[in-house]
VEXPATI-875595 format. One record per residue (C-alpha): y, x, z; residue number from 1; residue in three letters. Coordinates in nm, 2 decimals. Example, Ala and Ser with C-alpha at 12.3 -4.5 7.8 and 13.67 -1.06 7.14 Angstrom:
VEXPATI-875595
((-0.45,1.23,0.78),1,'ALA')
((-0.11,1.37,0.71),2,'SER')
***
This chain:
VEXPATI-875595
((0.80,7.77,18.67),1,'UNK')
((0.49,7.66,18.48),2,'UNK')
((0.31,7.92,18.29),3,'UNK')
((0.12,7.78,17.91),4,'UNK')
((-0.23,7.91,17.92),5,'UNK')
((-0.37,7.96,17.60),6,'UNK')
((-0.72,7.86,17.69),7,'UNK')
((-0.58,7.51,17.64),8,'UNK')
((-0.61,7.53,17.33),9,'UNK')
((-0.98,7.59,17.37),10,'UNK')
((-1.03,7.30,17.59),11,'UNK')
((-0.84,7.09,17.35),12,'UNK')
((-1.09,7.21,17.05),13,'UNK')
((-1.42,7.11,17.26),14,'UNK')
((-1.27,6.74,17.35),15,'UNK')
((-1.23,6.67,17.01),16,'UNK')
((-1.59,6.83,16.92),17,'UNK')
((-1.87,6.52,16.85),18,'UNK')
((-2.17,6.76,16.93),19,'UNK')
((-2.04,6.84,17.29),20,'UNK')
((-2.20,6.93,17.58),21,'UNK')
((-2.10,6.98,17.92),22,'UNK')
((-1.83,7.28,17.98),23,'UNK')
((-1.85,7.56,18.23),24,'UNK')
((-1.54,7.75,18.26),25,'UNK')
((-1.62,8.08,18.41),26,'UNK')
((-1.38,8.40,18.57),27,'UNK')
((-1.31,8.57,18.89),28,'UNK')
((-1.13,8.33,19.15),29,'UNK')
((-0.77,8.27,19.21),30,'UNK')
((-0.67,8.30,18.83),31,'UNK')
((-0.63,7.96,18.78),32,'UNK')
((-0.91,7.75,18.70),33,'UNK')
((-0.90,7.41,18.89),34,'UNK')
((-0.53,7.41,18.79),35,'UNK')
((-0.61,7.44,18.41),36,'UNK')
((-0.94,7.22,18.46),37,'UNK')
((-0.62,6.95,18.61),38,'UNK')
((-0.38,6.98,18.39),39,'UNK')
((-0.59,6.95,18.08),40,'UNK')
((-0.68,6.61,18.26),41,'UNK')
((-0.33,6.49,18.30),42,'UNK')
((-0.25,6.58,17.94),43,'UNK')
((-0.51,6.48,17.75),44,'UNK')
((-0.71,6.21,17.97),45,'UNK')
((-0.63,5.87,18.13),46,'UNK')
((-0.80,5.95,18.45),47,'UNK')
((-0.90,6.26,18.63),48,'UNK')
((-1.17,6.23,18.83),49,'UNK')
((-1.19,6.55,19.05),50,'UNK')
((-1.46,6.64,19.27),51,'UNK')
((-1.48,7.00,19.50),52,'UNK')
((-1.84,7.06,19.67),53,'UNK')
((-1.71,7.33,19.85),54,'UNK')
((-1.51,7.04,20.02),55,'UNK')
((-1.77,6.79,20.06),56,'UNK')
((-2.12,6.85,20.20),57,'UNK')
((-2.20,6.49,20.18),58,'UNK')
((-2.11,6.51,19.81),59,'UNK')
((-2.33,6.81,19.74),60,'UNK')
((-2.63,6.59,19.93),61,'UNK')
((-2.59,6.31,19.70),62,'UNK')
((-2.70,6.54,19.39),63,'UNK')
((-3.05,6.61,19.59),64,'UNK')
((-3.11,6.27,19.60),65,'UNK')
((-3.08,6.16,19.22),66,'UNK')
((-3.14,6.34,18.90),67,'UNK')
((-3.01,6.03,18.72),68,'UNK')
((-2.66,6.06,18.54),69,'UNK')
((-2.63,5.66,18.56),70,'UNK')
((-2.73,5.68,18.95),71,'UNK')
((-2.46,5.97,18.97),72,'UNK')
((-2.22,5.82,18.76),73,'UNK')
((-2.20,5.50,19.02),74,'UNK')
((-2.20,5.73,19.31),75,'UNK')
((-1.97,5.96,19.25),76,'UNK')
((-1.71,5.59,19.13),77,'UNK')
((-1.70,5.57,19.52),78,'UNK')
((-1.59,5.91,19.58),79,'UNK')
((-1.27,5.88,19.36),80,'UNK')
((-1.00,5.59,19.36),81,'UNK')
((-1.00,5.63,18.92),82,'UNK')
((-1.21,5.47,18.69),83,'UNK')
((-1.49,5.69,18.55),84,'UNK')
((-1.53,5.55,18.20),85,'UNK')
((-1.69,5.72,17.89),86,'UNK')
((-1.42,5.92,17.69),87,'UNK')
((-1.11,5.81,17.89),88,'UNK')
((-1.17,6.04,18.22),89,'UNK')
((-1.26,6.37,18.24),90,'UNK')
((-1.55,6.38,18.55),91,'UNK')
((-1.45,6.79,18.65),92,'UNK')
((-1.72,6.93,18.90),93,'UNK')
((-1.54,7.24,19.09),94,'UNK')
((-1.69,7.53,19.32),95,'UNK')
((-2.03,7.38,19.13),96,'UNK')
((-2.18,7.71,19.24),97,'UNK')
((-2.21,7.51,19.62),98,'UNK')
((-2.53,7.28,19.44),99,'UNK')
((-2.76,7.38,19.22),100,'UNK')
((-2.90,7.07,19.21),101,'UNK')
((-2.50,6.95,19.07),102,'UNK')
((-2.55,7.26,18.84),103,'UNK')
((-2.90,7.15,18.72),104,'UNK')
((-2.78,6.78,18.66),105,'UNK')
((-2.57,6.93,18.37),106,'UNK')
((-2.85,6.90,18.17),107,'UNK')
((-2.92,6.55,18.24),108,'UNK')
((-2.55,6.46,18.19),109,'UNK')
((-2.63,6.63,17.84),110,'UNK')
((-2.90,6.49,17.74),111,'UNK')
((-2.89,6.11,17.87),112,'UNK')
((-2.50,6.06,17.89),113,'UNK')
((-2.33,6.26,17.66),114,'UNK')
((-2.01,6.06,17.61),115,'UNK')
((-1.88,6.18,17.91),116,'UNK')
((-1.65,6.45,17.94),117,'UNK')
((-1.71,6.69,18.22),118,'UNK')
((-1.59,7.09,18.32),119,'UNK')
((-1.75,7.29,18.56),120,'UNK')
((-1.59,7.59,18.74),121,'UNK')
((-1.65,7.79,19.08),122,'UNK')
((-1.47,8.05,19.25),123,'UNK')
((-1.82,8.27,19.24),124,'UNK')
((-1.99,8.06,18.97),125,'UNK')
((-2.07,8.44,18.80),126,'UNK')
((-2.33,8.46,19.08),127,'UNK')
((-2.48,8.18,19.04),128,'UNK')
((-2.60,8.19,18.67),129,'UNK')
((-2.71,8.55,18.72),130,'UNK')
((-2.97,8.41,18.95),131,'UNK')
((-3.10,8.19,18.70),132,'UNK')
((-3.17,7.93,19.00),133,'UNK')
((-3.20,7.57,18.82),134,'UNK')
((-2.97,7.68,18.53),135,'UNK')
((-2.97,7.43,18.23),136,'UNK')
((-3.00,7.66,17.98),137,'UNK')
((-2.89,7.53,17.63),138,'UNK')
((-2.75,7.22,17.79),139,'UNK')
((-2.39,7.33,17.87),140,'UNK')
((-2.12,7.56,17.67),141,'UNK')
((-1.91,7.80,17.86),142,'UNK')
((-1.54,7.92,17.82),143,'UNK')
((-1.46,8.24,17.98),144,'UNK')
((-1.10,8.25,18.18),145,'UNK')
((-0.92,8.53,18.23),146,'UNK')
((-0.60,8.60,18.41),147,'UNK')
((-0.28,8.54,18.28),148,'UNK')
((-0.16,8.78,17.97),149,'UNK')
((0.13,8.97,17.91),150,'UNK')
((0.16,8.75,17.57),151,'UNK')
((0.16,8.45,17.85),152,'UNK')
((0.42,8.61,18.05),153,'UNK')
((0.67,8.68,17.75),154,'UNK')
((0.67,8.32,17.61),155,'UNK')
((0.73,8.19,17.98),156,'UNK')
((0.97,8.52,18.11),157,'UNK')
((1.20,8.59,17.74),158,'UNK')
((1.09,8.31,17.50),159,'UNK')
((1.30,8.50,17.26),160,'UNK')
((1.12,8.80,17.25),161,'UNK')
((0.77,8.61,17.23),162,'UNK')
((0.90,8.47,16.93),163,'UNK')
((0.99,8.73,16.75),164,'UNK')
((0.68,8.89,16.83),165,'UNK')
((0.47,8.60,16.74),166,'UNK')
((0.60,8.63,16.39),167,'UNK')
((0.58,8.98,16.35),168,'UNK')
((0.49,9.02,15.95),169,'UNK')
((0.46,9.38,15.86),170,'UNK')
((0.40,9.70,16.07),171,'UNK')
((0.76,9.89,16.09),172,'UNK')
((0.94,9.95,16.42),173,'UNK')
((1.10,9.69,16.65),174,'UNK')
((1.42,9.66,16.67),175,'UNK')
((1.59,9.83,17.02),176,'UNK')
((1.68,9.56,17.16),177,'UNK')
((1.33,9.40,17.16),178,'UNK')
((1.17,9.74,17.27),179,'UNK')
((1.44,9.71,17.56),180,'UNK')
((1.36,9.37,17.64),181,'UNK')
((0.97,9.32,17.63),182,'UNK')
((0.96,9.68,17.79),183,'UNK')
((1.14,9.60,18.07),184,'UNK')
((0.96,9.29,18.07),185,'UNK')
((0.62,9.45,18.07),186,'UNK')
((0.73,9.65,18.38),187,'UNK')
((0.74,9.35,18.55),188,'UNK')
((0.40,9.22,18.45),189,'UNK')
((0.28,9.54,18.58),190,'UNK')
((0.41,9.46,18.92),191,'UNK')
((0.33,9.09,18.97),192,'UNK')
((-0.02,9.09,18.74),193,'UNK')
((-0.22,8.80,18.60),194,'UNK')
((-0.27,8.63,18.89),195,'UNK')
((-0.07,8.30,18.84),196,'UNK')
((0.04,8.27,19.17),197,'UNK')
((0.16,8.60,19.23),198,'UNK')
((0.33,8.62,18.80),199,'UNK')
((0.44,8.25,18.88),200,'UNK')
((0.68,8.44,19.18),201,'UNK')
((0.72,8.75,18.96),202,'UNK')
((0.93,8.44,18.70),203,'UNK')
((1.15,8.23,19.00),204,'UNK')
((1.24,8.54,19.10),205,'UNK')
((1.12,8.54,19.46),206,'UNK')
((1.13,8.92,19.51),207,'UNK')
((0.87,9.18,19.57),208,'UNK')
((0.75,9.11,19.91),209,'UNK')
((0.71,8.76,19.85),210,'UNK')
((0.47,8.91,19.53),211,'UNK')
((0.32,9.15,19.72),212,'UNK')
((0.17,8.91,19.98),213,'UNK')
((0.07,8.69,19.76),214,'UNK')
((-0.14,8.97,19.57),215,'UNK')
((-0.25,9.11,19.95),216,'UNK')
((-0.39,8.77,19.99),217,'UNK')
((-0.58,8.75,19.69),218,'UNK')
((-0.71,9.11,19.80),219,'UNK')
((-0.83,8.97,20.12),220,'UNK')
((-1.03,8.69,19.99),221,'UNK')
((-1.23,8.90,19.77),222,'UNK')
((-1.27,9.11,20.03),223,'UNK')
((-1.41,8.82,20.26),224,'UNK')
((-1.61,8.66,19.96),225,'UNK')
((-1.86,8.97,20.02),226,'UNK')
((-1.92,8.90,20.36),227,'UNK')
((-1.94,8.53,20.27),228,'UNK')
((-2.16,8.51,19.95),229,'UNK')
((-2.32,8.89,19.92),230,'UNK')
((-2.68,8.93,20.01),231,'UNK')
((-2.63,9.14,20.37),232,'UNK')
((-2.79,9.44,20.25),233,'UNK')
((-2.55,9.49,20.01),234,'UNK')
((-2.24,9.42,20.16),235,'UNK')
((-2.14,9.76,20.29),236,'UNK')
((-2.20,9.89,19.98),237,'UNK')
((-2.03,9.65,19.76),238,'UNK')
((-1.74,9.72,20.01),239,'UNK')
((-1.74,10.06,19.94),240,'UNK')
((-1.77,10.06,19.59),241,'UNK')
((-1.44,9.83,19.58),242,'UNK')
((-1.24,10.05,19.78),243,'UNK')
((-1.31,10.33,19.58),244,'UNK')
((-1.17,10.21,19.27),245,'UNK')
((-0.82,10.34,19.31),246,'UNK')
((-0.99,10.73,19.37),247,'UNK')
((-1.21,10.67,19.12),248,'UNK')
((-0.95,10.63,18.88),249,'UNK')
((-0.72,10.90,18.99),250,'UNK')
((-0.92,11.11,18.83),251,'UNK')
((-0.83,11.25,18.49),252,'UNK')
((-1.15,11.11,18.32),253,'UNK')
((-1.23,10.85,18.48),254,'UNK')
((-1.60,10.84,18.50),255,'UNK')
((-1.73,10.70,18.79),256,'UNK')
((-1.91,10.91,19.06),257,'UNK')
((-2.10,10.83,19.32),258,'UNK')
((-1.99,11.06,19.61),259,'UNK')
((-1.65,10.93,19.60),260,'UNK')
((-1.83,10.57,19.71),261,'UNK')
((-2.03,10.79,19.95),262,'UNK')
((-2.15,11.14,20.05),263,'UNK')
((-2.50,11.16,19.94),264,'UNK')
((-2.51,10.85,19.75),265,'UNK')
((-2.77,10.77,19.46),266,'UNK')
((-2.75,10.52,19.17),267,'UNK')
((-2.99,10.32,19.27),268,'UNK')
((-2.86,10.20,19.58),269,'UNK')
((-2.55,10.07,19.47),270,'UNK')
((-2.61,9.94,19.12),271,'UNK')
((-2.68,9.57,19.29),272,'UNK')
((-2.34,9.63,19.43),273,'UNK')
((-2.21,9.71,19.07),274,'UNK')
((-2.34,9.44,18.93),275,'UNK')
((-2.22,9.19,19.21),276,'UNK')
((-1.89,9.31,19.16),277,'UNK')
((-1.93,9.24,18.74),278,'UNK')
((-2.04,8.94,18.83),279,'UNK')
((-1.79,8.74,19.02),280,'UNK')
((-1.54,8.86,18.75),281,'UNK')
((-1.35,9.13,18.98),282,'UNK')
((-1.46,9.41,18.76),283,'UNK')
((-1.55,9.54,18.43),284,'UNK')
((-1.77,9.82,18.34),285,'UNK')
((-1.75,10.04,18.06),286,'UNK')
((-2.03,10.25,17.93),287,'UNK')
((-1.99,10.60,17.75),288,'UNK')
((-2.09,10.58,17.38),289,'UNK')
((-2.35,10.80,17.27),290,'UNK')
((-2.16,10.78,16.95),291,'UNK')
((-1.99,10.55,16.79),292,'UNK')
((-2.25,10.28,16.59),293,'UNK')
((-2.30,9.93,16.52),294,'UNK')
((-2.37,9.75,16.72),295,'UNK')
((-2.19,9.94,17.04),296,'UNK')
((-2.44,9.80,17.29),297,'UNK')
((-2.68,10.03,17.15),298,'UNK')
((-2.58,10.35,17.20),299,'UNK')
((-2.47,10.32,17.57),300,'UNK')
((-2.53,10.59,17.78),301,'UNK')
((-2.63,10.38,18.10),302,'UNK')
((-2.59,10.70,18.35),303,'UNK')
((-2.21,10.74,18.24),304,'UNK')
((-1.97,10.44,18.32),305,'UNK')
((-1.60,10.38,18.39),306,'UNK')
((-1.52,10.06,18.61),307,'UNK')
((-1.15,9.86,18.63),308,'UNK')
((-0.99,9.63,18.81),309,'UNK')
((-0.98,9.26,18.65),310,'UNK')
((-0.61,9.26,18.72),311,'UNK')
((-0.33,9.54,18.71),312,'UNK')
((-0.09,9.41,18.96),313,'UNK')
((-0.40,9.38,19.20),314,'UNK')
((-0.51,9.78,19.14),315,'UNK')
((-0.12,9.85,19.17),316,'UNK')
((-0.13,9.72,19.59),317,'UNK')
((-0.46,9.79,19.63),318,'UNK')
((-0.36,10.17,19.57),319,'UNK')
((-0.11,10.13,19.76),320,'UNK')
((0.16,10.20,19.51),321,'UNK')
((0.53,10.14,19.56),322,'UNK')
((0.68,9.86,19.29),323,'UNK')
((0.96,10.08,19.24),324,'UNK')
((0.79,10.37,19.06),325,'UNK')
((0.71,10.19,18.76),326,'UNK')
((1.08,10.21,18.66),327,'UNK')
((1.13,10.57,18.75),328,'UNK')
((1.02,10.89,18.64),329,'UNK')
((0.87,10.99,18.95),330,'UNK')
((0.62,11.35,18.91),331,'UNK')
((0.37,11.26,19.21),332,'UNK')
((0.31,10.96,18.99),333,'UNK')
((0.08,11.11,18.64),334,'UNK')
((-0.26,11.05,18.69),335,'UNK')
((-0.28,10.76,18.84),336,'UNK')
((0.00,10.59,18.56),337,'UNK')
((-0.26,10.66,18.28),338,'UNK')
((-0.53,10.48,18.49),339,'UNK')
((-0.27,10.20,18.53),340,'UNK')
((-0.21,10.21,18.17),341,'UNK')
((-0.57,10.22,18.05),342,'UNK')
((-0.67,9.90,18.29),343,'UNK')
((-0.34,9.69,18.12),344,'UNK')
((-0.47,9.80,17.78),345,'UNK')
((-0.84,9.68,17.86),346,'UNK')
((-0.72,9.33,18.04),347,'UNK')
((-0.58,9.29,17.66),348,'UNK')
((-0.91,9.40,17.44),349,'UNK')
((-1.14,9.20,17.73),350,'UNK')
((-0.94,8.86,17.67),351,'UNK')
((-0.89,8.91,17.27),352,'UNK')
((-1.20,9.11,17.16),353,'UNK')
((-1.57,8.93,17.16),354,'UNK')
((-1.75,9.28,17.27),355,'UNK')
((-1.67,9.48,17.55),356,'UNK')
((-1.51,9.82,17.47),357,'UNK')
((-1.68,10.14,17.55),358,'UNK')
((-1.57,10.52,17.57),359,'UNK')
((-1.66,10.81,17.36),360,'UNK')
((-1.67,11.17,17.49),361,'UNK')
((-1.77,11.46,17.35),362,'UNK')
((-1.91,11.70,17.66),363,'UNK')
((-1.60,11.89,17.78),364,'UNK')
((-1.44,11.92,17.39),365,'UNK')
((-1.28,11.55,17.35),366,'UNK')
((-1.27,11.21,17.49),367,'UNK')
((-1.14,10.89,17.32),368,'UNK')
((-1.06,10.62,17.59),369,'UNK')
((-1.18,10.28,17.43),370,'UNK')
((-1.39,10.24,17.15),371,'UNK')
((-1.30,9.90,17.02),372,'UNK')
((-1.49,9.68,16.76),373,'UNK')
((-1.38,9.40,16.57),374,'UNK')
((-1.65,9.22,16.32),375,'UNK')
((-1.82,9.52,16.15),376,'UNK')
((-1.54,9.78,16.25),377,'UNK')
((-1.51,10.02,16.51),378,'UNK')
((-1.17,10.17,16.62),379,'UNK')
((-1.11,10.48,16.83),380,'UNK')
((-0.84,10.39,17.13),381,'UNK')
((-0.61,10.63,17.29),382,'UNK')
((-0.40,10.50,17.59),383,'UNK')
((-0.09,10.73,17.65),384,'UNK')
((0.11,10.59,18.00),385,'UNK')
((0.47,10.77,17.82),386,'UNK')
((0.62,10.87,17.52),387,'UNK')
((0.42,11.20,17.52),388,'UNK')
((0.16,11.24,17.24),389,'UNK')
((0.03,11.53,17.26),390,'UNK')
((-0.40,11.58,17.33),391,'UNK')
((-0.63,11.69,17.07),392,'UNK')
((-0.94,11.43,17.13),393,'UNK')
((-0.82,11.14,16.94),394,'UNK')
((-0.76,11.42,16.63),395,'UNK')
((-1.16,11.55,16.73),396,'UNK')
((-1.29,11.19,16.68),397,'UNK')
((-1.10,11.10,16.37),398,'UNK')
((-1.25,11.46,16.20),399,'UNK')
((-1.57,11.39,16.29),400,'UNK')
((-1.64,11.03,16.21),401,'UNK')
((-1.34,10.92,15.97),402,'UNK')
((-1.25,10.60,16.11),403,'UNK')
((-1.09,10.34,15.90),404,'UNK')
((-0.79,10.35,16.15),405,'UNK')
((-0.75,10.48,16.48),406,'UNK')
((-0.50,10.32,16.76),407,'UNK')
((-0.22,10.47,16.97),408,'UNK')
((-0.08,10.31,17.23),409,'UNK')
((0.20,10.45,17.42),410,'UNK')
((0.58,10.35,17.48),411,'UNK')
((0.65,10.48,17.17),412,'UNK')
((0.77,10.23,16.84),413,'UNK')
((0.52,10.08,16.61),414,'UNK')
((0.42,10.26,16.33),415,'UNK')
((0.15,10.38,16.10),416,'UNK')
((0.09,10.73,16.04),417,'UNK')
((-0.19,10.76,15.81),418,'UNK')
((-0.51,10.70,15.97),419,'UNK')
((-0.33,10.58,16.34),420,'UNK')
((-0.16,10.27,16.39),421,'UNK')
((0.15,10.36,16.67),422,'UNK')
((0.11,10.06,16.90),423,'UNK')
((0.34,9.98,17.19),424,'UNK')
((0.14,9.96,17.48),425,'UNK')
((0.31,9.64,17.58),426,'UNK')
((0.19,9.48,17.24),427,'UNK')
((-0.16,9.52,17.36),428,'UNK')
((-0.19,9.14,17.35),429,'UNK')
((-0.10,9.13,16.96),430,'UNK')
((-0.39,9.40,16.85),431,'UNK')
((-0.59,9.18,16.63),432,'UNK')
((-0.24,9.08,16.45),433,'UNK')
((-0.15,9.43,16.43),434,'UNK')
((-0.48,9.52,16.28),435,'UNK')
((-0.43,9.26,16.02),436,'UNK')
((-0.10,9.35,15.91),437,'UNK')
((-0.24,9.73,15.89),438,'UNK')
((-0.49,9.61,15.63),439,'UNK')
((-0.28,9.48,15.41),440,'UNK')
((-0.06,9.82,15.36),441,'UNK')
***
């Protein structure tokens, strides 16, 4: 079963753009980029030239040879059986990351052939750029990739209920039968995750196990990339800081603290690891807010920061937890289903919102778990795993600052109560359509 990506859409919009430049599609590996980067080709192209240097040393030795696009252009004809010709094939460069003098001839392509289509990915590319090593900078555009989305799922899993959701109009509660459907639904995105692979087995059908070691797999490679592409100083600690996410989370607020990486350890050590981590895409960080101001970026406590997994399904066997708890009401399994809640809910805001949520606490009084901004306006989050609604923070934050609206999500119906909009956590994907309906009550 094929899965439509929306990011198609965006690659679409920069084929048809005159004033293009080269395209770097970045994301953490296995969530689908040389597949995307392919089928675009095969859709919108006559020819799909395809070249891997993490396949090809020779190729990778042909770029320290030349800085010429021409030259490149006529070398890289004998490494494909298509024609390479101006606006008919798109040339796609993958695991670019393998040359920097292939990433550096980007601006070359950008300056003295422009014409020519071409997309850049790599599994690690993340690492790469943050090393700044032969970077064009202001010659190439990038598209971030993320992994597949619940909204992706639905349209693919119950077309029906995508629909109906698609065309949502006003903000009054959904009928049963679609709270029924897309729940039960979202319970199975919660298993499989983004990762095509393992949400493409989660849709034929092919039973957990078959799931599960797909998503073990994909575990195991990232594990292996640190040994492969770390710096060695850093590996053990990046190691550590990984398998500590699960503990990390357990806890009721979240915050990340050192001695569960480590007895003894300091900030210092490990914030290379942290940032290698952010980096390749398998994590994102969230700071505390000071207090709530535009923009967010400045008011981030730096000392105080939450981290998640890029992908649900892969925190769900990384910790180890049994498939068949997410469809019972099992009491060994609280905490933890609020952290699984609150990194579903932030996979949503990372691939719709522009900015990167933060958190706002308030010492030991109240603490609001995302802080989300849109344009000029800041919204106070809070991610409920149930139907139970009860805590006092969200109430704290809305005294004290008077939002314009505050969000809700739990498996509750949609609805507005005054100043909070009732979201169902599943409609995460469909917050920036729900906070347009709210403003025209």
């Amino acid at each position: 079963m094929e899965i439509k990506r929306d990011i198609m859409s965006a690659l679409l919009q920069w084929k048809q753009r005159s004033e293009r430049k080269p395209l770097i599609i970045q994301g953490a590996r296995q969530i689908g980029k040389t597949w995307i980067m392919r089928k675009f080709g095969e859709e919108h192209f006559d020819y799909v030239a395809y070249f891997n240097f993490d396949a090809s040393e020779e190729l990778c030795r042909e770029f320290e040879n030349t800085k010429s696009p021409e030259r490149l252009l006529g070398i890289l004809r004998l490494y494909t059986e298509y024609p390479i010709e101006a606006g008919r094939t798109l040339i796609i460069f993958d695991e670019i990351q393998q040359s920097n003098k292939a990433l550096n001839s980007l601006k070359y392509f950008c300056e003295e052939t422009p014409e020519y289509h071409i997309l850049a990915a790599g599994s690690l590319l993340g690492i790469s750029l943050s090393q700044g090593d032969s970077f064009p900078v202001g010659k190439v555009e990038f598209l971030q990739m993320y992994p597949v989305t619940f909204r992706e799922f639905l349209c693919a899993d119950t077309p029906q209920m995508y629909e109906y959701l698609e065309n949502l109009t006003e903000i009054v509660p959904l009928p049963e039968i679609v709270m029924g459907r897309v729940g039960e639904a979202y319970r199975r995105y919660q298993i499989c995750g983004g990762m095509p692979a393992a949400a493409t087995a989660m849709l034929e059908k092919r039973g957990i196990q078959e799931i599960e070691e797909v998503q073990k797999s994909i575990l195991t490679a990232y594990s292996l990339d640190f040994a492969k592409h770390a710096p060695s100083k850093d590996i053990p600690r990046i190691a550590s800081i990984w398998k500590s996410i699960p503990s990390q989370l357990a806890k009721e607020n979240r915050k990340f603290i050192y001695k569960l990486v480590k007895t003894g350890a300091r900030a210092r050590e490990y914030e290379n690891g942290l940032l290698w981590l952010e980096h390749t895409g398998m994590i994102y960080r969230i700071f505390c807010s000071s207090k709530p101001g535009l923009p967010l970026s400045a008011y981030d406590d730096l000392s105080a920061f939450k981290i998640y997994l890029c992908d649900g399904g892969l925190l769900r066997v990384m910790a180890q937890l049994p498939a068949d708890v997410l469809w019972t009401e099992n009491p060994l399994y609280s905490e933890f289903k609020g952290a699984m809640a609150e990194n579903m809910v932030l996979q949503s805001f990372v691939t719709h919102f522009d900015v990167m949520p933060r958190y706002w606490t308030s010492e030991a009084t109240a603490e609001v778990d995302f802080l989300l901004q849109n344009n000029a306006s800041l919204f106070p989050v809070e991610v409920k795993s149930g139907t139970r609604l009860s805590g006092k923070s969200l109430g704290i934050y809305i005294d004290r600052f008077v939002p314009e609206l505050a969000l809700r999500f739990s498996m509750n119906n949609l609805k507005q109560d005054s100043t909070i909009l009732n979201i169902p956590i599943f409609l995460a994907d469909w917050t920036l359509q729900l906070l347009k309906l709210s403003t025209k009550r």
